[in-house]
Structure formats: structure tokens, C-alpha cells
C-alpha positions as CSV (number, residue, x, y, z in Angstrom):
1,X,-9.0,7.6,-7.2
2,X,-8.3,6.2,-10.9
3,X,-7.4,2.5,-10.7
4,X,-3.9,1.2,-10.0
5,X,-2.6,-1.9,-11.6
6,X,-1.8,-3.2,-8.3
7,X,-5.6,-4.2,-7.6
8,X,-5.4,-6.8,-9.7
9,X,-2.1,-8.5,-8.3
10,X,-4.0,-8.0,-4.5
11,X,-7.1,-10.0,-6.4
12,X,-4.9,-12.7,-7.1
13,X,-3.1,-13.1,-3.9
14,X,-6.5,-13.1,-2.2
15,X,-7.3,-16.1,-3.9
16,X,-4.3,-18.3,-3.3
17,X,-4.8,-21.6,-2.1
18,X,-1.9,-21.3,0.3
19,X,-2.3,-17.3,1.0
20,X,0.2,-15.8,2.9
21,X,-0.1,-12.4,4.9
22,X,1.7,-9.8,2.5
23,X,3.8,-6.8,3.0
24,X,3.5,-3.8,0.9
25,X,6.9,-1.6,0.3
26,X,7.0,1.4,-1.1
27,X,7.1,5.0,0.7
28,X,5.4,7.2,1.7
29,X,2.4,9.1,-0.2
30,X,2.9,6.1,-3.0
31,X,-1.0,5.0,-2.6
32,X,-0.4,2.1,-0.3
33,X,-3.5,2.8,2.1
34,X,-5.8,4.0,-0.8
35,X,-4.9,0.5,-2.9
36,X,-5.6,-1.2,0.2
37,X,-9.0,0.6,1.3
38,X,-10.2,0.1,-2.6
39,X,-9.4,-3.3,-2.2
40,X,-10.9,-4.1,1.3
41,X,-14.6,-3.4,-0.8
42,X,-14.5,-6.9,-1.4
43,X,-14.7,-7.9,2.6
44,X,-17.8,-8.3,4.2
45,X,-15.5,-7.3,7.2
46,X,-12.3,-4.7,7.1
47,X,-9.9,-3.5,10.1
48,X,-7.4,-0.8,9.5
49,X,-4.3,-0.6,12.2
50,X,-1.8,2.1,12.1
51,X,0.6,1.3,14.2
52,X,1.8,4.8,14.9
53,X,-1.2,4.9,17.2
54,X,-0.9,4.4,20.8
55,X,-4.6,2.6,20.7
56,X,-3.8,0.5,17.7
57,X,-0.1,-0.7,18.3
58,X,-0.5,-2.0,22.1
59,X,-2.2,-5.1,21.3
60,X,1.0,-5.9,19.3
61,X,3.7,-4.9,21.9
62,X,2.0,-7.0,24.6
63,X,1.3,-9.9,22.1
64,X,0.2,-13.7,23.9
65,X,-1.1,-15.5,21.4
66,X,-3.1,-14.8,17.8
67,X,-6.1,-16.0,19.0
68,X,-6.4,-13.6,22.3
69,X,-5.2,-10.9,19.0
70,X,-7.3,-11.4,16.6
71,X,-10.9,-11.7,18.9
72,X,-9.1,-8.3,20.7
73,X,-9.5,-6.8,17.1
74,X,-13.0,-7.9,16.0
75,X,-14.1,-7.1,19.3
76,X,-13.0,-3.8,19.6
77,X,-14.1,-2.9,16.2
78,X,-17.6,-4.4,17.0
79,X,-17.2,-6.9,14.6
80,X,-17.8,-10.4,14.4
81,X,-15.4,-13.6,15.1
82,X,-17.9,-15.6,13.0
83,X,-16.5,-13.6,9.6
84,X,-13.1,-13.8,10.2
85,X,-13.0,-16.0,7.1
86,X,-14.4,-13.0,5.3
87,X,-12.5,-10.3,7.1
88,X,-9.1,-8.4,5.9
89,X,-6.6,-7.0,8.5
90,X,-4.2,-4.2,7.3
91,X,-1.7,-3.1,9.3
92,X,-0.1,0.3,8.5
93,X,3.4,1.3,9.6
94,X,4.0,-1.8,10.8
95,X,7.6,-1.2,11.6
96,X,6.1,1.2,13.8
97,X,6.4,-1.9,16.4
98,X,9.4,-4.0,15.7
99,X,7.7,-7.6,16.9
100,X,4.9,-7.2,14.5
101,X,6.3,-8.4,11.2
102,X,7.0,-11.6,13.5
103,X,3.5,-11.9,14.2
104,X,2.6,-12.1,10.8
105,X,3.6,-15.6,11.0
106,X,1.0,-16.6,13.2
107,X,-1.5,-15.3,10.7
108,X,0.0,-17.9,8.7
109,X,0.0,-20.6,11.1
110,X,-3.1,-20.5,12.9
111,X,-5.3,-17.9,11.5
112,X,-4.7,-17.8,7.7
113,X,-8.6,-17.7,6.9
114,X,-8.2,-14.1,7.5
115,X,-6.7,-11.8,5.0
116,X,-3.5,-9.5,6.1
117,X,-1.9,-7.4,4.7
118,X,0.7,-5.4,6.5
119,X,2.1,-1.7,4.6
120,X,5.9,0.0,5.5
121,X,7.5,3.1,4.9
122,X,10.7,2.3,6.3
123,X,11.2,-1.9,6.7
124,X,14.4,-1.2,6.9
125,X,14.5,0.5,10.4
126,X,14.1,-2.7,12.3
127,X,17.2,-4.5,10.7
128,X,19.5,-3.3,13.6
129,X,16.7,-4.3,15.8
130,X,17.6,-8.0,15.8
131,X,14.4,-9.8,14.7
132,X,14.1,-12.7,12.9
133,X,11.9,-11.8,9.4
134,X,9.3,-14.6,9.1
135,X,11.2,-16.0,6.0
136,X,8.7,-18.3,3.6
137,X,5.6,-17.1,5.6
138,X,4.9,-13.9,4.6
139,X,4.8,-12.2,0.8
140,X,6.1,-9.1,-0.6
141,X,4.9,-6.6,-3.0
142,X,6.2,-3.4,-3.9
143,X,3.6,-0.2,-4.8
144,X,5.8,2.6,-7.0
145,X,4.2,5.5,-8.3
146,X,1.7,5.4,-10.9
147,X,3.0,4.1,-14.1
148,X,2.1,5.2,-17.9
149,X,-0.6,3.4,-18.2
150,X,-2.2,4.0,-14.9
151,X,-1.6,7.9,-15.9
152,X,-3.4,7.0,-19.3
153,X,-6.2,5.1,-17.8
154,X,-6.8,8.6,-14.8
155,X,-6.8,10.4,-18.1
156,X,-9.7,8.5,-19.5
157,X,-7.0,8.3,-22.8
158,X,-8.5,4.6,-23.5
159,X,-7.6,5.1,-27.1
160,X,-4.1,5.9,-26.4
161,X,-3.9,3.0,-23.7
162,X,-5.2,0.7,-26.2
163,X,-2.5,2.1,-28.6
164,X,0.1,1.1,-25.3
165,X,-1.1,-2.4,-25.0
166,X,-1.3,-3.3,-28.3
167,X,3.1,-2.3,-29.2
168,X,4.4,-1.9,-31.7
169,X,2.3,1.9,-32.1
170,X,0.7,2.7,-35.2
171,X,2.5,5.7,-36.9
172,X,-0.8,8.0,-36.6
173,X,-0.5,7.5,-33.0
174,X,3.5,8.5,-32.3
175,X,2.8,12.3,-31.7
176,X,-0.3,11.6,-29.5
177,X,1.4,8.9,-27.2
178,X,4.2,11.4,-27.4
179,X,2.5,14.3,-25.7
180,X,1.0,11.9,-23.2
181,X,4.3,10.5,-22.2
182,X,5.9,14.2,-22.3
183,X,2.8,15.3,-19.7
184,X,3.1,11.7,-17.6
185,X,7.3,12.6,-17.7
186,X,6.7,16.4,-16.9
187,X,3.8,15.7,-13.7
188,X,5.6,12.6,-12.1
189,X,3.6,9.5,-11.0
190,X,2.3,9.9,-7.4
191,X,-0.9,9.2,-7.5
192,X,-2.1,12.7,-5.7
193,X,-0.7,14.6,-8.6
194,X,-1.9,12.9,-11.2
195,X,-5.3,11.9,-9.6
196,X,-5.7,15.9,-9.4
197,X,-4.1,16.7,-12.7
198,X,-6.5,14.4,-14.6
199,X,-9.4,16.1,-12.7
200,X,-8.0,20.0,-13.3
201,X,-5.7,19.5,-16.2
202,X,-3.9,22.5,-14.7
203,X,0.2,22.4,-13.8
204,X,0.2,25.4,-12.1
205,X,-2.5,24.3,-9.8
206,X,0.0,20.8,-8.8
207,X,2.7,23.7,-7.0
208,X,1.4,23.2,-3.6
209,X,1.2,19.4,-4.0
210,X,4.3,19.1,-4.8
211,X,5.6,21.5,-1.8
212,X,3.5,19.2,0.4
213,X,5.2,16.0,-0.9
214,X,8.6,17.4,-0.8
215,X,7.9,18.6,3.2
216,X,6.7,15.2,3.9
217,X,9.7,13.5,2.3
218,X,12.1,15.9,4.2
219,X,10.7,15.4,7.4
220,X,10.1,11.8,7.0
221,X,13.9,11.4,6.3
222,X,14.4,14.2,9.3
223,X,12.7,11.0,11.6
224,X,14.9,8.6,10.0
225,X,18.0,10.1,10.7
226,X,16.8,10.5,14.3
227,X,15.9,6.9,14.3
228,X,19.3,5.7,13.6
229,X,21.7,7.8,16.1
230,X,19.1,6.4,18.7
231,X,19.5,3.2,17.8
């Protein structure tokens, strides 16, 4: 996967001082797992949760304390309590369980030598739930599609990308950064299509991408819909 300017940003909240656990927004196909799995590289430990899994949520839904949840993880991944310092936590779909955005406080409170980071599709489906949000302990950061520059740097167009960075463009470079733009505008900026446009450079070849995309955006909202009248 070409690099995403949202690396850097996850770098930077790693190192805070203070370091809360931090919720990704942004739906679905966007690149939130793949940032995070890049990401997790830096770990000497990593634990991925999703929890639209029956085996990953129920640890959540029959929550007692952080401690009991966090050695129920390592354990269970056959990994060690010792790292924990050195250990990062994502939790996928996390409004898959509606009490687990509150325990993200904890994380905070009593076990913020380990790193979380929680993901979302749909954050909004547990406002009608009435949960409290952890206000001022927990972070937010929003993943969007891949931007111009991302697209330029999958593209291995460093020339043009140096061109981007260093505005205003030279006048020899208009027509180039032009055709860029018209491809990056034409393709869109998920990250599946332009990871396997950069690799093909074919637009024919993106149809069946962007049939998948479209299905899984139509039946995600399908769920949604769903979601509500039960609730």
C-alpha cells in the first residue's frame, strides 16, 4: 500500500506525553485498518479486535474492570503482560458494542502505557443508545480518501509532488500537474483504486472495483437503515 499522510499524524499521537486512546472516523473501505496495520510495525506487540466478531466483542459486553481486560487480551493472543508498555490495541467496529467507546476511558485512566486506537464506520449508531462519550479522554481523527498528494506519491510522480509542495507551480509544470489532477479527479481517492491504478495504469481494469465498492456502500447503508427502525 503507497503511504498515507495519516502515518505521520498516528507517529505524533504515539508520542504524546499525555496520549489518549484515539478514534478513527471515516467509512468504510477508506484505509482505516490498512493505516492502522502499517502503523502497528512499530509495536513489539499488536492486537487487532473486530468487534463484529462474536470471539472478539464478548470480553467488552461483559466488561469488570481494565485490568481483568487487558491481561484477557494478551493472554489470549499469547502475548505478554510484561510489553504492555510496548503493545498497541485496535479495536475495529467498535460501535459494534455500544459500552466500548466508554471503556476507552479506562485505557486512559489506568492503563494508558498501552496504545489504542479504536476505528468506526458508523459512530453515529450509538447516539440513540444513551451512552455517555468519554468527553476529554479520548482523541479523534478522521481518515478521507486519499488525497492529491497521496495519489502523486502511489504514482511515484516525486517531481510533480515536489512541484505540489513547493506552490506557487512553475509554468513548465501547469500541463503536467494538470493531467495528474485530471487522472486523480477522474479515478477517485479510495485507496484500493488508486493503490491498483498506480500498479496497472489501466481504467478499464478499476470497473469491478468500483462495482465492489458501490455494493458494499449499498448494503452497508441497507444495515443502517435496518439498524435504526430497530432501535
Amino acid at each position: 500500500m503507497f503511504q498515507r499522510e495519516i502515518l505521520k499524524e498516528l507517529v505524533d499521537w504515539e508520542k504524546k506525553p499525555n496520549r489518549k486512546p484515539l478514534v478513527l472516523r471515516g467509512v468504510r473501505q477508506v484505509g482505516k485498518t490498512t493505516v492502522v496495520n502499517q502503523f502497528a510495525k512499530q509495536f513489539e506487540q499488536y492486537i487487532y479486535l473486530n468487534l463484529e466478531l462474536p470471539e472478539d466483542r464478548w470480553p467488552f459486553e461483559g466488561f469488570s474492570s481494565i485490568e481483568v481486560l487487558l491481561q484477557n487480551q494478551l493472554f489470549a493472543k499469547n502475548l505478554l503482560l510484561s510489553k504492555k508498555a510496548r503493545t498497541l490495541i485496535f479495536i475495529d467496529e467498535i460501535q459494534a458494542v455500544a459500552k466500548a467507546l466508554q471503556i476507552l476511558r479506562y485505557f486512559y485512566e489506568s492503563a494508558s502505557e498501552t496504545a489504542v486506537i479504536a476505528a468506526d464506520s458508523m459512530l453515529e449508531s450509538l447516539f440513540d443508545k444513551h451512552i455517555s462519550f468519554p468527553v476529554g479522554r479520548v482523541e479523534y481523527k478522521a481518515v478521507r480518501p486519499a488525497s492529491f498528494a497521496e495519489f502523486l506519491g502511489a504514482m511515484n510522480e516525486q517531481s510533480a509532488l515536489e512541484q505540489l509542495e513547493n506552490v506557487p507551480i512553475q509554468g513548465f509544470a501547469h500541463a503536467k500537474m494538470m493531467r495528474l489532477f485530471h487522472q486523480y479527479a477522474l479515478i477517485d481517492g479510495m485507496p484500493e483504486v488508486v493503490q491498483h491504478y498506480s500498479q496497472h495504469r489501466n481504467l478499464t481494469a478499476l470497473a469491478p472495483i468500483y462495482t465492489k465498492l458501490l455494493v458494499d456502500r449499498i448494503s452497508f447503508k441497507g444495515n443502517w437503515i435496518i439498524i435504526r427502525k430497530i432501535i
